[in-house]
N, C-alpha and C positions, 0 to 999 in steps of 0.2 A: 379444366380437364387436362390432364397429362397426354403430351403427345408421346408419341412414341418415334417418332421421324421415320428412319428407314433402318430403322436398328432390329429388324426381325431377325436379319443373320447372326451367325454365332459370332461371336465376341471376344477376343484372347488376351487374358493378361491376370490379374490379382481377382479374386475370385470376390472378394467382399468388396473391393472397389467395383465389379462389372452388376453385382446384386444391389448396388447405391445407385449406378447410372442408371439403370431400369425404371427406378421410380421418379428419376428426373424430369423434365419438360427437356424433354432430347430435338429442340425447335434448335435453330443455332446460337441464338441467344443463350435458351437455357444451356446448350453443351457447353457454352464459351462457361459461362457462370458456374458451372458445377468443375468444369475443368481446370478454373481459375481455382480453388478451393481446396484443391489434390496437393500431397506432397509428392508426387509424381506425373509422370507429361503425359498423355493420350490423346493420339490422334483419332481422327476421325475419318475414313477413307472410303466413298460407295458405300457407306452404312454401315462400316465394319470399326468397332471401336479397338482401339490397340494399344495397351501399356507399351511407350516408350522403352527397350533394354539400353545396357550400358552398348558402346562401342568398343573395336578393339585398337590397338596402338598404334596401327596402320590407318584405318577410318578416322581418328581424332587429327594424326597429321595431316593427313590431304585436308579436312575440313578448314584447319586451320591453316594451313598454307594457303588456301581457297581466298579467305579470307585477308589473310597479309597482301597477297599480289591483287586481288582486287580493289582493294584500299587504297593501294601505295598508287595505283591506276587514276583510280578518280578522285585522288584530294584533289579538293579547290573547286571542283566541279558541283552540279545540281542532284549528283547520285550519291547515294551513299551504298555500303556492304552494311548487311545485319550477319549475324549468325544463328544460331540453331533455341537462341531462347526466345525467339521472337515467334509467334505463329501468323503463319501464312492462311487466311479462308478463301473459297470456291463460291458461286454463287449459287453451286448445288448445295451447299452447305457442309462441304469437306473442310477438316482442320487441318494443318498437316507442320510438321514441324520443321522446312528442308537444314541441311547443314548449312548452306549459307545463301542470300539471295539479295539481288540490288533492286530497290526500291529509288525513285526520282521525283523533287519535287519535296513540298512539306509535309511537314505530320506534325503529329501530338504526340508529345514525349509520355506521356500516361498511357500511350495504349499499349495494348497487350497483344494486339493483331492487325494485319495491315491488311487488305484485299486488292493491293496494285502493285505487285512484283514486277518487272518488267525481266529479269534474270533470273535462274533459281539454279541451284547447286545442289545434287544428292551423290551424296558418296555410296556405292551400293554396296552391300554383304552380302554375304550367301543368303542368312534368314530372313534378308527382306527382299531381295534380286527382284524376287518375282511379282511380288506386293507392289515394289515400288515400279516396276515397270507394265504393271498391267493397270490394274484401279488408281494410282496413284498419277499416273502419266495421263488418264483419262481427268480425274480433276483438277491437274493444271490446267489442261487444254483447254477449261469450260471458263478459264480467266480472263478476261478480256485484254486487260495491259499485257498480259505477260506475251514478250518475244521470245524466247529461247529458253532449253532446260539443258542441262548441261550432268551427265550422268558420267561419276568419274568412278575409274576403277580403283581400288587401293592397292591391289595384287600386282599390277603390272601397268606402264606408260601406256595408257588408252583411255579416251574423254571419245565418249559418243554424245550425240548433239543431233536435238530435236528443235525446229525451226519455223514460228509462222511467216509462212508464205501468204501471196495474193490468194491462190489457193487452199489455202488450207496448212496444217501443219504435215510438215517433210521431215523424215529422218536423213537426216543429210552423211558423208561419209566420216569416218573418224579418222580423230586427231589420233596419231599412235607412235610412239620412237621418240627421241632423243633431241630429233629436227623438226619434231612437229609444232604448229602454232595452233592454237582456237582462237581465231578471230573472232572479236565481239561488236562489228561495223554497229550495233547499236547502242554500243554504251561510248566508239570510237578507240576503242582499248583493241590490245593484242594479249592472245598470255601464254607463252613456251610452255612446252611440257618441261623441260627441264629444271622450270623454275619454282614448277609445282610441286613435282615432286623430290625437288633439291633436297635430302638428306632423308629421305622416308623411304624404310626400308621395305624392298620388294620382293618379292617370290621369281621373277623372273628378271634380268639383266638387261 
């Protein structure tokens, strides 16, 4: 029998790809399977499937800045940075695809998704702002490794930073300006705004 998962809500992106996913085993298995099979990315978030769009010139730099400074942080170390091809799962059974996220420890160079981010990185835009900070922020949280999500802005020097605590997860205050740092006390790294967004052009000064 075809499950359906929790795919009753509406669904946005390629219209013939979202009438394919329908008749899939939408278990997470089956989504991983049918989504492996796409020439295009779709997430899976609260039950809401979503073609992947392009980014724009600002989103791609910070992404990949993200990734140089975090790199150049932990070579030699037990972490490593992934980027944006790798998918990240929830044990709600969310897909999600962050721009960049450090994972610790071994893997398997064959897979195609990790479940034990301990970092994650999303660059936000206007048409996903919301997405990614409401359903998307809620199936991090349900991650058990993951410490910290790191939500940067492209438009302008500001990194807000979501944090588990003994309590619970805290949004704690933002990195913002020129002088600001995001401490990473659990990867033991630091990372300047300045060096993130060193040559990526901004909307505000």
């Amino acid at each position: 029998m075809v499950s359906i998962g929790r795919c009753a809500e509406p669904i946005d992106g390629d219209e013939d790809a979202m009438a394919e996913v329908r008749k899939e085993d939408l278990s997470l298995e089956g989504f991983l399977d049918w989504e492996n099979r796409q020439p295009e990315r779709f997430e899976r978030v609260g039950g809401v499937v979503r073609m992947m769009a392009g980014g724009t010139l600002g989103h791609d730099g910070i992404g990949a800045k993200m990734i140089v400074e975090l790199g150049s942080r932990l070579r030699g170390g037990r972490c490593r940075v992934h980027g944006s091809n790798l998918k990240v799962v929830s044990p709600r059974g969310d897909v999600m695809y962050p721009d960049a996220f450090v994972r610790c420890g071994p893997g398997d160079p064959r897979a195609t998704h990790v479940d034990d981010p301990v970092v994650v990185v999303e660059v936000l835009s206007p048409s996903t702002a919301v997405h990614d900070l409401t359903r998307k922020r809620l199936a991090y949280q349900s991650i058990p490794s993951l410490k910290v999500v790191l939500w940067v802005h492209p438009d302008r020097m500001r990194v807000d930073l979501m944090r588990r605590r003994e309590m619970g997860w805290v949004d704690e205050d933002p990195a913002e300006g020129l002088q600001a740092v995001v401490a990473l006390p659990e990867l033991g790294i630091e990372l300047p705004l300045s060096e993130i967004y060193e040559g990526v052009p901004l909307e505000e000064a």
